[in-house]
C-alpha positions in Angstrom: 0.0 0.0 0.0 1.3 3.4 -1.3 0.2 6.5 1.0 0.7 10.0 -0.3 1.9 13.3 1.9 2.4 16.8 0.5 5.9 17.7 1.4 5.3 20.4 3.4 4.6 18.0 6.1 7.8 17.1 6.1 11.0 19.2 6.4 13.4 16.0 5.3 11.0 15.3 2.0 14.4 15.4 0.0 17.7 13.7 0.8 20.1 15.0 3.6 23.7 15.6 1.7 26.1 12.7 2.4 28.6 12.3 4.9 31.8 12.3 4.7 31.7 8.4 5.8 28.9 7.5 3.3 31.3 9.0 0.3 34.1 7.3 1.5 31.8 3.7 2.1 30.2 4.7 -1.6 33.4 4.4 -3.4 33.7 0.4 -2.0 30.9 -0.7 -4.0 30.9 -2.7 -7.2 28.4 -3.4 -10.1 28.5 -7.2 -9.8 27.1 -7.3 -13.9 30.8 -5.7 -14.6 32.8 -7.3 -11.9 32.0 -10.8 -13.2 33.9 -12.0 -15.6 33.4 -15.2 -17.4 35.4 -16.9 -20.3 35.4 -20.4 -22.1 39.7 -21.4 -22.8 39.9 -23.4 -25.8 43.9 -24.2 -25.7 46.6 -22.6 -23.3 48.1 -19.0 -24.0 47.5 -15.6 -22.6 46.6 -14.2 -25.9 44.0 -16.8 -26.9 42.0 -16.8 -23.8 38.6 -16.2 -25.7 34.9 -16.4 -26.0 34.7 -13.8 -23.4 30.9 -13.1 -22.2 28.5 -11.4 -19.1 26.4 -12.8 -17.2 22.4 -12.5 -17.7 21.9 -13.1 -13.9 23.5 -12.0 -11.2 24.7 -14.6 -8.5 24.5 -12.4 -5.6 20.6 -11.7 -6.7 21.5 -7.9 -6.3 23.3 -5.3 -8.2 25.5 -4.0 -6.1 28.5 -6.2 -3.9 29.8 -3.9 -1.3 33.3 -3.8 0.4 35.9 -3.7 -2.6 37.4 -1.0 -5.5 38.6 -2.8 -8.6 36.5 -5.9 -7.8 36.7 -8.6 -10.5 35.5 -11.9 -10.4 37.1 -14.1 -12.9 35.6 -17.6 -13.7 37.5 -19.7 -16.9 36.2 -22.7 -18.0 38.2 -25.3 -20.3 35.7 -25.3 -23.2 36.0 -29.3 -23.4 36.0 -30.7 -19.9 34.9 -27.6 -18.0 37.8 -27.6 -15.8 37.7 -24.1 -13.7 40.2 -21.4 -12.8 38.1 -19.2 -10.2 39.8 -16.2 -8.7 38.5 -12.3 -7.1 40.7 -9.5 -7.2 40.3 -6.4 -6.4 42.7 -2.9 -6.0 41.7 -1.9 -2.2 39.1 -3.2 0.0 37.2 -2.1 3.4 39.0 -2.2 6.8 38.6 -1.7 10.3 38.8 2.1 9.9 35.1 2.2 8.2 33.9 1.6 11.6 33.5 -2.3 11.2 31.9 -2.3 8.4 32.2 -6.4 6.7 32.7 -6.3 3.3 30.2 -8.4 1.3 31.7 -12.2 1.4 31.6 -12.4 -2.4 34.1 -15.6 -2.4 31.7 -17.2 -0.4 28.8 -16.8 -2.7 30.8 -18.4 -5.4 31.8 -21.4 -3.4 28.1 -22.2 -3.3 27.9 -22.2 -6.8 30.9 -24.0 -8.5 31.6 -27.7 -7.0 35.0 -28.7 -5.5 38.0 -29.0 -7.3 38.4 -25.7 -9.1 41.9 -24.4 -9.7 43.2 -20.7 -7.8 46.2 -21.0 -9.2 46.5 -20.0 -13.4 49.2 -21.9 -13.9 47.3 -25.0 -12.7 44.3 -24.4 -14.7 46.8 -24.0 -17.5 48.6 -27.6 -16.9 44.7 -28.4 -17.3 44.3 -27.2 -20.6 47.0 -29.2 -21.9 45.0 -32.1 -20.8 42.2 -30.8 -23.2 43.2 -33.0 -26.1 42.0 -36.7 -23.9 38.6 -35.5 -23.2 35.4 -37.0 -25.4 32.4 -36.2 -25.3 30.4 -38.2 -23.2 27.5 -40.8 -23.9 26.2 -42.1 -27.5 26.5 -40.1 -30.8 22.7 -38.8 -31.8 23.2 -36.3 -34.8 26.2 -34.5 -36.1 25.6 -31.0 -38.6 27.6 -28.2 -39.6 27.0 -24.3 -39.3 29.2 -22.0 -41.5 31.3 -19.7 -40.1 31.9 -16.3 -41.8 34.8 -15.8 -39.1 36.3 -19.0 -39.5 35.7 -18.5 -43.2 34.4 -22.6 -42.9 32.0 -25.0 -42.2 32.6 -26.3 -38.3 31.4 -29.3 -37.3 29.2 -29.9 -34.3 27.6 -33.4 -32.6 25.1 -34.1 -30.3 25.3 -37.1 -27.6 22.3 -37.8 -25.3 23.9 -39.2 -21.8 22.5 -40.8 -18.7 24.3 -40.0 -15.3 25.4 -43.2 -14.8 28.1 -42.3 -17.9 32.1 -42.4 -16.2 33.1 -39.3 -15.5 29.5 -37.4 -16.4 28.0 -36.7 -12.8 31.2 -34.3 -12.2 31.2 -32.8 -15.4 27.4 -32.2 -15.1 28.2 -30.3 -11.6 30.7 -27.6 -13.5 28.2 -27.7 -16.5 24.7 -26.3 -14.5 26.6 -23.9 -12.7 26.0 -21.7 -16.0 22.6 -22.0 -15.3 23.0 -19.8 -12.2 24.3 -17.4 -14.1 22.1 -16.9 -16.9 18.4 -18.5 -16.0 16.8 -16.2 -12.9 15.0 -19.3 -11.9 17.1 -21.6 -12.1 18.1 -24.4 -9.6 20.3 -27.7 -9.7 18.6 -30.9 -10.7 18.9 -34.3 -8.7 21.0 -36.4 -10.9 20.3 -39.4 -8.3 17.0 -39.6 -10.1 17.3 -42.3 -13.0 14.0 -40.4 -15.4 16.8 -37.8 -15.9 17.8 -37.8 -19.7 21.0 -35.5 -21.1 21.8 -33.9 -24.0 24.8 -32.2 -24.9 26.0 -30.4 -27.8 29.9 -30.0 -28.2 31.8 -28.3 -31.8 34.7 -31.0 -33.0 37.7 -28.9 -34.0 41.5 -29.3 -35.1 44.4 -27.6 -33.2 47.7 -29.0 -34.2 46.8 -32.3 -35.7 44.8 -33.0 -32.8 41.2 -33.4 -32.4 39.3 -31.7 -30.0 35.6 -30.8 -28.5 34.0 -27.6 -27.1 31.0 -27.5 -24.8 28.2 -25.6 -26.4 25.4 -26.1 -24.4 23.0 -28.7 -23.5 19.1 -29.8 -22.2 17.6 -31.7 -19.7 14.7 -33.9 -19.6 12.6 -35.6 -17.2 10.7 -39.0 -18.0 7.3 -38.7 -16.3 5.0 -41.7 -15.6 2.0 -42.0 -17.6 -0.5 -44.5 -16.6 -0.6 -47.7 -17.1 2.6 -47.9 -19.5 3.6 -44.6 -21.1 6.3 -41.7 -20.6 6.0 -38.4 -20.8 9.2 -36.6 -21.4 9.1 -33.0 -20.0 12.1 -30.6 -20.9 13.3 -29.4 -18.1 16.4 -27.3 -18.8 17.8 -25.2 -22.0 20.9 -23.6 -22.4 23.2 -22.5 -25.2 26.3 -20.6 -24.2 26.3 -16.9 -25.2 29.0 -17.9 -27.4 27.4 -20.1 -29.4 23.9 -18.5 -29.8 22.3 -17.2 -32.5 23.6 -20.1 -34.8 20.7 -22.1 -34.7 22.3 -24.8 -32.3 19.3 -25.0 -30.0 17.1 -25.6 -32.8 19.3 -28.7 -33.9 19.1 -29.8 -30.5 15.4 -29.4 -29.8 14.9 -31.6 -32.8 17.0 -34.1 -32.1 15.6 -34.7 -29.1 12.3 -34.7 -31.0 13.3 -37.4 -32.9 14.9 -39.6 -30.3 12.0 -39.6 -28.7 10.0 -40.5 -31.7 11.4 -43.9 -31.9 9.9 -45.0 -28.9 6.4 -46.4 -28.4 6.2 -46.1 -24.7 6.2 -42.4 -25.7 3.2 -40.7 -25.2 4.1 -36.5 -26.1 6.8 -34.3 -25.0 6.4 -31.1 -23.2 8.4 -28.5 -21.2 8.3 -27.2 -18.0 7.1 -23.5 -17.5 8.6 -22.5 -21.3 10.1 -19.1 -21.5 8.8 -16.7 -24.6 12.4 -17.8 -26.1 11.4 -21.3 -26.1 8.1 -21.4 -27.3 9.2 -19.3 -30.1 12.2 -22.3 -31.0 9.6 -25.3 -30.3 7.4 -23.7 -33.0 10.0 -23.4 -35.3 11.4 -26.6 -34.9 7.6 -28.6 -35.0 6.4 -26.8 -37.7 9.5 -28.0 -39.6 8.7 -31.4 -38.6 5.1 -31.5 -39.6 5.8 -30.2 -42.9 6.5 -34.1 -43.9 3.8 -34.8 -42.7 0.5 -35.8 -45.5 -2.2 -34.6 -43.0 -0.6 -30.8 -43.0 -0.4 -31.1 -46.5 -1.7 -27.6 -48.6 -4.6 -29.7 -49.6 -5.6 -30.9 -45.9 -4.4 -27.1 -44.4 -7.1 -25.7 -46.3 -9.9 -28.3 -45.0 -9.2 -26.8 -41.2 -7.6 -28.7 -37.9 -8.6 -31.9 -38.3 -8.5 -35.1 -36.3 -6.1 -36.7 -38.8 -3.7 -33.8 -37.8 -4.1 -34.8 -33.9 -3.7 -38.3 -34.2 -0.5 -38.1 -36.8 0.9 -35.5 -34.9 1.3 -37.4 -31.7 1.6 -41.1 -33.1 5.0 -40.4 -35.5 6.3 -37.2 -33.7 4.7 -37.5 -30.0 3.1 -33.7 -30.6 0.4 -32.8 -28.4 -2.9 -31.6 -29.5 -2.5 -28.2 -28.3 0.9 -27.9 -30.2 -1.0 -29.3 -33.5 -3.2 -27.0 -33.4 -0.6 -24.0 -33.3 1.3 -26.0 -36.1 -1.5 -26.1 -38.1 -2.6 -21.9 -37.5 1.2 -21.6 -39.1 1.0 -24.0 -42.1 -2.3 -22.4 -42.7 -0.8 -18.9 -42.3 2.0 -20.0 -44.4 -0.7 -21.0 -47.0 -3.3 -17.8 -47.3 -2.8 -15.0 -49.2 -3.5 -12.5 -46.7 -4.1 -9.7 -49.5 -7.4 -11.6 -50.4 -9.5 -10.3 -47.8 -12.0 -13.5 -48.1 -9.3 -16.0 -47.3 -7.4 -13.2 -44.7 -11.4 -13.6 -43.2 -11.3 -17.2 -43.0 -8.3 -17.5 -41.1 -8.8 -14.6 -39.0 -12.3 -16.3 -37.6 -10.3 -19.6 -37.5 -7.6 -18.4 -35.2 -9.8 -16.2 -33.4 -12.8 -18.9 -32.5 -9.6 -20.8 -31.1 -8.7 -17.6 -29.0 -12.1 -16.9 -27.7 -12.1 -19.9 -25.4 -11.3 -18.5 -22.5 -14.2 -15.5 -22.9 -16.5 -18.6 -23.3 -15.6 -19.9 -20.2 -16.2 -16.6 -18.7 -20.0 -16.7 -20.3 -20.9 -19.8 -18.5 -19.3 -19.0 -15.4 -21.5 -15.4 -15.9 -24.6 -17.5 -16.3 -23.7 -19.4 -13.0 -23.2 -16.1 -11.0 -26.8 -15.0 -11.8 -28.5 -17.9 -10.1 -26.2 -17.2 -6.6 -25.3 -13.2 -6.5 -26.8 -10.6 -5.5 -27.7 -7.6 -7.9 -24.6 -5.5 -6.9 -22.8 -8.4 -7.3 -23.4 -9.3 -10.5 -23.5 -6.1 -11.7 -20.0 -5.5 -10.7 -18.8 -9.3 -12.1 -20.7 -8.2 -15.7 -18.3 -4.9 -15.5 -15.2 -6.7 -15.6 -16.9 -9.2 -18.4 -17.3 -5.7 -20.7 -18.6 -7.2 -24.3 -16.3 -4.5 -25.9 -13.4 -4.8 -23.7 -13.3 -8.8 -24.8 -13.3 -7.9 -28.7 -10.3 -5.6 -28.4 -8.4 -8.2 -26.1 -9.5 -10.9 -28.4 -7.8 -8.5 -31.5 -4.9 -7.6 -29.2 -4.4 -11.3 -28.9 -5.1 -12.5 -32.5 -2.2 -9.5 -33.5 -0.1 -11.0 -31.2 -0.2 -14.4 -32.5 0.0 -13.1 -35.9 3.2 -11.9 -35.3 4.4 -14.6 -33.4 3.4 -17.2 -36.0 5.2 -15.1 -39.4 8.4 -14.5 -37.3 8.4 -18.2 -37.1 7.8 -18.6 -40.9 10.3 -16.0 -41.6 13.1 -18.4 -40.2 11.4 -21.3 -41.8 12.0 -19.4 -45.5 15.7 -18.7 -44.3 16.1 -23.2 -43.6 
């Protein structure tokens, strides 16, 4: 609750000037979005120490880290096995004379975060790197593409292996690998790897240095196997992350897909979903299922133009375990993909067709209306029928249907670009 004073009331209304003390305690405190410092090492060297990138989210879950001038916070990771070099520096930092003020324990925080076994020491973390050339990637080989680099001036090669914890060597790798979840997904917390219905998906880049062949971590996705009675699954992504470095290349796509498909094979299968999908996501799972639906003869031009059908639902989820919400969106794409939206008859047609699908929810609110009137009282109802405003609806409904329209031709955009 907000309460209002004029100012006159009171003679402090605007800030007192600082103290000396408070200038002197302003100058120890640090942006922690410029103090961290995080960076993937392909191969040892001070000048090829690359890949360089911030931090979304902030580990202290606050702006500000108190107590230090200069404060940096460097975190390396060997781009292969994710070995870590973790160290803070800073050029000056509170004492005694601030009247006991404790500097923020920012080492601390970080200890939370990143497992045991981390290096202080750069030229251990170096004598690490040279190590870089025995590690593999871990679990079985799913799918292996290529994405052209205009940098490289090449094609670079990239796999995907889907692992399951009990993979030598994984579970420690896995506790470096989600700590970059802390630091750029604000919800994020650490899975229970314990639990067999865990799947894994990684994706690593193959490259050459000096003969020798070796693999980047690129990002990767989690999924969790839920029980379906009497005898199905339903896998449920969990986790999605692409490094910064690596985004924008159309890795999680290829990932997304392949998990798709590896999931396809299997009867016990009955759909996949996610958990709690960001806008990012649902924008890439669209993408990636209307790709997939395109071979399919039920989204056909011919069928498109017939409207959702039950053939769509049923092929949808039987060869590529699609829901029969996430049909539905499929098919308001293919059909978008399909109209010539200049023809105002047709632009009609698929207007009402997307709309009648949007207006579900102001249904509901009708019946639950018609409910009210048997058990309200007048100035009940009245106010319930306010907030239930015929015209308010229609423009929300058009707000919504412009919304979607957007959504579903950014989608088809990247589809023309495939």
């Amino acid at each position: 609750m907000t309460f209002l004073f004029p100012l006159y009331l009171f003679p402090c209304a605007f800030p007192p000037a600082m103290t000396d003390m408070e200038k002197k305690l302003a100058e120890y405190k640090c942006d922690t979005n410029e103090a961290v410092c995080l960076k993937l090492v392909f191969f040892p060297g001070t000048t090829i120490l690359n890949h360089f990138f911030d931090p979304c989210v902030l580990f202290l879950r606050s702006e500000v880290a108190f107590g230090y001038k200069g404060l940096q916070i460097q975190l390396y990771y060997s781009a292969g096995n994710l070995s870590t070099l973790f160290k803070v520096k800073y050029t000056a930092r509170v004492t005694d004379t601030f009247d006991c003020v404790e500097p923020d324990d920012v080492e601390g925080k970080i200890r939370e975060i990143i497992p045991a076994g981390f290096c202080c020491n750069t030229d251990d973390f170096i004598s690490l790197l040279e190590k870089e050339a025995n590690f593999r990637p871990f679990g079985s080989l799913l799918h292996t593409y290529k994405v052209h680099s205009v940098e490289a001036g090449e094609d670079l090669t990239y796999q995907i292996h889907k692992v399951d914890v009990s993979c030598p060597g994984f579970r420690e790798y896995h506790e470096r690998l989600q700590t970059f979840l802390m630091w750029f997904i604000e919800t994020a917390s650490f899975i229970d790897v314990d639990d067999d219905r865990w799947d894994f998906f990684l994706v690593f880049e193959k490259y050459n240095k000096d003969g020798e062949t070796l693999y980047a971590t690129v990002g990767y996705m989690t999924v969790y196997n839920y029980y379906v009675y009497p005898d199905k699954t339903r896998p449920r992504v969990s986790q999605t992350l692409i490094l910064p470095p690596f985004q924008g290349e159309g890795h999680g796509a290829q990932l997304l897909e392949t998990v798709h498909r590896y999931y396809c094979t299997s009867a016990k299968v009955q759909d996949i979903t996610a958990e709690d999908p960001s806008e990012n996501y649902v924008k890439l799972r669209d993408f990636v299922l209307v790709k997939l639906c395109l071979t399919l003869p039920s989204f056909s031009s011919e069928k498109l133009s017939q409207g959702f059908s039950d053939e769509m639902v049923s092929e949808a989820r039987e060869k590529l375990k699609i829901n029969k919400k996430h049909a539905r969106r499929v098919y308001e794409i293919l059909r978008l993909r399909n109209t010539d939206m200049s023809d105002e008859e047709k632009a009609r047609e698929f207007r009402l067709e997307v709309k009648k699908r949007l207006y579900g929810p102001y249904r509901k609110n009708q019946r639950e209306l018609t409910k009210m009137r048997k058990c309200l009282r007048p100035e009940e109802l009245a106010s319930h029928i306010s907030q239930m405003d015929t015209r308010l609806q229609h423009e929300e409904l058009e707000k919504s249907y412009q919304d979607v329209l957007a959504e579903y031709r950014r989608v088809l955009e990247r589809l023309a670009q495939v």
